[in-house]
N, C-alpha and C positions, 0 to 999 in steps of 0.2 A: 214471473215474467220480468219485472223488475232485477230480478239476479239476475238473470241471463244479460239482460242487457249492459247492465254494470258488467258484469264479467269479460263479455265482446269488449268493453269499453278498453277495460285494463288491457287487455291483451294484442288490442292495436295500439294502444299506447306505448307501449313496450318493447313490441315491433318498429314503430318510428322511432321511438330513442336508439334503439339497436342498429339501425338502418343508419341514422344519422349520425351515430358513433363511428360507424364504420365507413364511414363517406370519407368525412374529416380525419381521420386515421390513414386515408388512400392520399388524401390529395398533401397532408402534413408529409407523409414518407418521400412526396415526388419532390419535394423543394430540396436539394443537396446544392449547398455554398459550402466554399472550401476557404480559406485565404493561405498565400501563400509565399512567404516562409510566413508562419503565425506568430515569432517571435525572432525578432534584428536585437543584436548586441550592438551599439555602434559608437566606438571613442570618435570624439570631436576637439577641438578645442573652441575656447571662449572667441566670438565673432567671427569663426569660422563657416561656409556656409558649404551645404552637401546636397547631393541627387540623391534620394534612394526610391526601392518601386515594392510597389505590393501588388502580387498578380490575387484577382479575386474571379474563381474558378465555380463555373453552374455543371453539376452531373445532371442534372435531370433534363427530359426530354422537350420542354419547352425554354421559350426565354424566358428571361426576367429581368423585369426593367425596375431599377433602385437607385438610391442617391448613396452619396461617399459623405463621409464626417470624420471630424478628428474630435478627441475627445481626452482630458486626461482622466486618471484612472487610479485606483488607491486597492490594496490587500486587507479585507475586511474579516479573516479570520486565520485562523493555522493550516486550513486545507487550502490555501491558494485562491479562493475566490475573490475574484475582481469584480470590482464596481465602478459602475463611470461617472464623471462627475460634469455634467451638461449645465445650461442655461446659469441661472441664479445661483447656484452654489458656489460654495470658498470655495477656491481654489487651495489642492494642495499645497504642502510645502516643498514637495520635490515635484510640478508640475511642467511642464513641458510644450502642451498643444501649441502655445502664441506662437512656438517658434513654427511650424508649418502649416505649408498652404498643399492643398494639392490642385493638379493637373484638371479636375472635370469636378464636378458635385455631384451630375447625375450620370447614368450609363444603363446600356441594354449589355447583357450577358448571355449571348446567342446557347443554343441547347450543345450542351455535352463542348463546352467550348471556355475560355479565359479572354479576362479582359484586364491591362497593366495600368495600374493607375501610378503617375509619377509623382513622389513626394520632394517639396523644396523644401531643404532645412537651414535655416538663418540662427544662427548658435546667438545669442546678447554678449555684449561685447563685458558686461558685468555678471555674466552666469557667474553665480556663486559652489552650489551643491556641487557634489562632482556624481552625484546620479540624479537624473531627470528622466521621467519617462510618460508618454504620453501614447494612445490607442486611435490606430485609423480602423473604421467601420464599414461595411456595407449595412444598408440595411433596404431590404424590399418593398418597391411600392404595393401596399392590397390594395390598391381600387382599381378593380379591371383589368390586373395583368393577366393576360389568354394568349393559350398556345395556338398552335394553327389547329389543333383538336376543338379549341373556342372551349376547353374546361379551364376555369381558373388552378392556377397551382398553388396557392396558399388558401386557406382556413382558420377559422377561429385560435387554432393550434401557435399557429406561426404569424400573428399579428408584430408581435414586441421584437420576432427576429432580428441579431445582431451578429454579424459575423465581422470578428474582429482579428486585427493583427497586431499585436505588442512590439513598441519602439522605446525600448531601453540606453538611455543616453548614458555614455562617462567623458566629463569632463577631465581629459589628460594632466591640463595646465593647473588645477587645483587641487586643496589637499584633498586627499581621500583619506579618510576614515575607517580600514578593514577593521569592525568588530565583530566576531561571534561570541556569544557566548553559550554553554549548554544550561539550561535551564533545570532539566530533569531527564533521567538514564532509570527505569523501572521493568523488570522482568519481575513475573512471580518467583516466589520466594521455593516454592512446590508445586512441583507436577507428576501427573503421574504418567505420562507419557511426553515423548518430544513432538516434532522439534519445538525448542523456547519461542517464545514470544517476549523480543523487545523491546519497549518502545521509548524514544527520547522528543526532548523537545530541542530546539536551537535559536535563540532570539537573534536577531542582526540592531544592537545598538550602533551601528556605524551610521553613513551617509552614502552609501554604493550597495547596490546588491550585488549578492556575493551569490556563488555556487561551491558549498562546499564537494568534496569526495573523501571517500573513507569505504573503511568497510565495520563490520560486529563480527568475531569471530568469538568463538567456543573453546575450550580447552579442559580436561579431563581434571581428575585429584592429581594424577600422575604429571600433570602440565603438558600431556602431551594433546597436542591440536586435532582437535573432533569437526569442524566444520567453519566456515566463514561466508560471509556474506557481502556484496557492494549495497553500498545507501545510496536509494532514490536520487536520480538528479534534481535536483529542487532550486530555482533560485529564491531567494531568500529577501526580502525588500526592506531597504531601511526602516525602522521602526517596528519591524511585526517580525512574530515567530514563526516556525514552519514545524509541525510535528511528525515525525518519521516512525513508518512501521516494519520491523522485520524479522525474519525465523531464524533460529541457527540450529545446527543440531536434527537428528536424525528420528525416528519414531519412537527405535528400543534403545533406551540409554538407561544406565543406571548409578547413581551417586552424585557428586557437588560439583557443581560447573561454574567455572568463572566466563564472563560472559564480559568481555571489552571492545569498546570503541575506540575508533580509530583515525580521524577525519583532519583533512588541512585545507586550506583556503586562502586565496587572496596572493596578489602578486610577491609577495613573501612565504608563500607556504605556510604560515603560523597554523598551530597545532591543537587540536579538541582530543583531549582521552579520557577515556572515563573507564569504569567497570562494577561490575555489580557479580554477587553468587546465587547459584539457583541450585534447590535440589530436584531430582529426577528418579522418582520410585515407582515402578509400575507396581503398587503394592497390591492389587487383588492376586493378580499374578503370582507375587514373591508370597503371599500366604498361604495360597493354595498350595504351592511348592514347599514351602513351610509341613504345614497339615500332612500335605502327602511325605512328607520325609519322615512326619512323626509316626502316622502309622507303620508306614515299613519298617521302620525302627521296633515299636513294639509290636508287630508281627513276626521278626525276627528274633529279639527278644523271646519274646512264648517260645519259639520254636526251640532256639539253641536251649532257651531254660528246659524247657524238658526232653530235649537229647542230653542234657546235663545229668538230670535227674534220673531218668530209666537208663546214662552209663552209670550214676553211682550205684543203681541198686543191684545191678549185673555184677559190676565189680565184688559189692558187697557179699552175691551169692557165690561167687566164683572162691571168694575166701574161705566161703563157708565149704564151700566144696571138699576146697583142698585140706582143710581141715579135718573132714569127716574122713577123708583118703590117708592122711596121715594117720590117724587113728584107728583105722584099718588096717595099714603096713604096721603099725607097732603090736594090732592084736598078734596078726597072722607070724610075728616074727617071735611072739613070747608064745605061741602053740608050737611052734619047728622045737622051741628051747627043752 
C-alpha cells in the first residue's frame, strides 16, 4: 500500500514539474523586445554634442512596462559576447556611457507597437580614444506587468531580460590607430571529403573597431580556382580577437588545395593574407576503385593468358599437321616415281 502511494506521489510530482515547465515556456515565448537599429556606427568629434534614437519595439500581445539605462560594455571573448559594466565596476578604457542621458528612464510599450527613446550625446571636449562605445538597454519591469488577459507575460525565464542596442563612438579629430593583425590561419592538413574547413583568428591591437572584409578562396594543383568564400561581417573591438569560420571547396575534390585569405580594413584599405595547403582524398573511394581495377586486371590477365595458351597449342598442332601433310605428299610423289 505504501508503494502505491509513493508511486501516485511521483507521478503528480512529475505532472506539476511538467505542467509548470510548460507554463513558463508559454509566457517566456510571449515576451518579444526587439531594439532598433541594435547597433549605430557614429563619427563625432571631441565636444561635439549629437541627437541620436533608439526605437525599442514589443511583438507580443500585451504591454510591457520597463525602464531605459545606459550602460558601458566590453567583448569578453572571440565570439562576440558582450558584457555590461554597471554600478561599482571599473570602468573601461574605451567607455563611453557619461557622455549620455536619455529622453525617459521608464516607459510602457503598448502590444505589437514601438516606443523612440531619444539619446543626448555630449562628446568631452578632452576625449582622447578615437573609439568609445557605450550600450542603451530596455529592461522589464516583473512585478505585476499584466495584459488586459490579467496573465503576466514574463516568468522566471526572463527575470535578467536585456535588450540592448550598441553605440559605437569614432572620434574623427583624433589619432586612430587601424591595427589588425591575423593571429592564426588553420585548415586540416587531410580530408577525405570537402568542402575544407577554415578557420583563422584576427586580433584588433589598435584603438577603433574595425570591420574587416575579405574573402578564403580554394584553388587546385593546377592553380586553377575551385571555390571562394566572403568572411563574416564582424566588428572587431580594440583589444580583443574575433575567430572566423568557413568552408571552401565542394564535396568530391581530389589532390592539394591551396587555401588563401584575402581581407582589408580601415580607412586605408591595409591588407591581411595568408594561405595555408590541404590534401583532399576520398580514399575509401579511390581504394575500392583501386581493388576493383586490380581484379579486372587479373581477370583479364587469366583470360588473354589462356586464349594465349590454347592459340599456342593450336598453332603448335597445325604445324604438326602440315608436317605429317608434307610427308604424305613426298610418300605419294616417291610411289608415282
Amino acid at each position: 500500500m505504501k508503494k502505491k502511494h509513493l508511486l501516485t506521489l511521483i507521478i503528480f510530482s512529475l505532472l506539476y514539474l511538467c505542467l509548470k515547465t510548460s507554463f513558463s515556456s508559454v509566457h517566456a515565448q510571449n515576451l518579444s523586445i526587439t531594439a532598433f537599429p541594435d547597433t549605430q556606427d557614429v563619427n563625432v568629434k571631441a565636444g561635439e554634442k549629437r541627437h541620436l534614437q533608439v526605437e525599442f519595439k514589443n511583438g507580443s500581445d500585451a504591454p510591457v512596462i520597463g525602464t531605459v539605462h545606459v550602460a558601458d560594455y566590453i567583448v569578453v571573448d572571440k565570439t562576440g559576447t558582450v558584457k555590461l559594466i554597471e554600478g561599482n565596476e571599473e570602468k573601461p578604457k574605451f567607455a563611453a556611457s557619461t557622455w549620455l542621458s536619455l529622453s525617459q528612464s521608464s516607459m510602457s510599450i503598448p502590444p505589437n507597437d514601438f516606443v523612440p527613446v531619444d539619446i543626448f550625446v555630449n562628446v568631452p571636449q578632452n576625449a582622447a580614444n578615437c573609439g568609445n562605445y557605450a550600450l542603451v538597454y530596455f529592461q522589464p519591469d516583473t512585478q505585476a506587468q499584466l495584459g488586459q488577459t490579467g496573465k503576466s507575460v514574463f516568468s522566471a525565464t526572463t527575470v535578467q531580460t536585456k535588450i540592448g542596442a550598441l553605440i559605437n563612438f569614432r572620434i574623427t579629430d583624433t589619432q586612430c590607430n587601424e591595427s589588425l593583425s591575423l593571429i592564426s590561419f588553420i585548415a586540416p592538413s587531410f580530408s577525405e571529403f570537402g568542402p575544407v574547413k577554415a578557420n583563422f583568428e584576427i586580433l584588433n591591437a589598435g584603438n577603433i573597431h574595425l570591420l574587416p572584409t575579405g574573402t578564403v578562396s580554394l584553388t587546385n594543383m593546377l592553380g586553377k580556382y575551385v571555390d571562394s568564400q566572403a568572411i563574416k561581417d564582424q566588428r572587431i573591438f580594440p583589444g580583443t580577437a574575433k575567430t572566423y569560420e568557413t568552408t571552401v571547396g565542394h564535396k568530391w575534390m581530389f589532390g592539394r588545395y591551396k587555401i588563401s585569405l584575402a581581407a582589408s580594413y580601415g580607412d586605408q584599405g591595409k591588407k591581411i593574407a595568408a594561405e595555408t595547403y590541404a590534401w583532399v582524398i576520398p580514399w575509401r573511394i579511390t581504394l575500392i576503385i583501386i581493388l576493383a581495377l586490380i581484379i579486372i586486371y587479373l581477370l583479364l590477365r587469366s583470360t588473354f593468358g589462356r586464349f594465349k595458351k590454347e592459340s599456342i597449342i593450336l598453332e603448335k598442332e597445325v604445324e604438326h599437321e602440315k608436317d605429317e601433310i608434307e610427308k604424305l605428299k613426298e610418300t605419294l610423289r616417291k610411289r608415282k616415281e
